[in-house]
C-alpha positions in Angstrom: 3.3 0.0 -32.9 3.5 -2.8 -30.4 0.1 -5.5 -30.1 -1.2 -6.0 -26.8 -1.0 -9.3 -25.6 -2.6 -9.7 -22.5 -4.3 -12.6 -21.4 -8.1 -12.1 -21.4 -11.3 -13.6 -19.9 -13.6 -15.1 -22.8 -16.8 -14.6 -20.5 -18.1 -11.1 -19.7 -19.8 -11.6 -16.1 -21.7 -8.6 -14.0 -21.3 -9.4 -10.0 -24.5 -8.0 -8.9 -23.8 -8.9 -5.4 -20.6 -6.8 -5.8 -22.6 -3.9 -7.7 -25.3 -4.0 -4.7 -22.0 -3.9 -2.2 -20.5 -0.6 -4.1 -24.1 1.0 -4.4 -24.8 0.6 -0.7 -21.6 1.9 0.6 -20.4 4.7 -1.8 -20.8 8.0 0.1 -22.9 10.5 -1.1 -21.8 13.3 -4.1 -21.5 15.8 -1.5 -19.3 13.8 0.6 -16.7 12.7 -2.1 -16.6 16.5 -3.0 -15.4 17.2 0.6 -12.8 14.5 0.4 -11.5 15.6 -2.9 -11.0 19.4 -1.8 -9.2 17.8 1.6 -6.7 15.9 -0.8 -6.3 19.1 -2.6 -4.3 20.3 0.2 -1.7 18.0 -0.2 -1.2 18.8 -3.7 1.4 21.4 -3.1 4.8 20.7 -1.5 4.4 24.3 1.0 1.3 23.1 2.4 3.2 19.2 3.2 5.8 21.3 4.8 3.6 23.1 7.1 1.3 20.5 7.8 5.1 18.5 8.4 6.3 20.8 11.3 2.8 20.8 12.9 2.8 17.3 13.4 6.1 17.7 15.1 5.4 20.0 17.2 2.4 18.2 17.8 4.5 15.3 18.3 7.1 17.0 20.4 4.9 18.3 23.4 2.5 15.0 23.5 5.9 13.3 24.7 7.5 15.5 26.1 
């Protein structure tokens, strides 16, 4: 079994200002849950496919 030998910080620091940053801009529960089941779509290949062609048919009549 191999040793890690990463170089590591000696000083443990909290970045409140950072912490305040995330706190104030993460979306709500509800609103990550939404995302989630959106990405959830493209978690099978079929669904790529169709949602592929779409976009060019999409494609095709917007310049044609």
């Amino acid at each position: 079994m191999e040793v890690c030998k990463e170089e590591l910080c000696e000083s443990n620091e909290i970045h409140e200002d950072l912490l305040k940053i995330v706190d104030e801009t993460l979306p709500e529960e509800t609103e990550l849950y939404d995302l989630a089941e959106l990405f959830k779509v493209f978690g099978d290949s079929t669904r790529i496919r169709i949602l592929f062609v779409l976009f060019l048919i999409l494609l095709y009549f917007y310049l044609t």
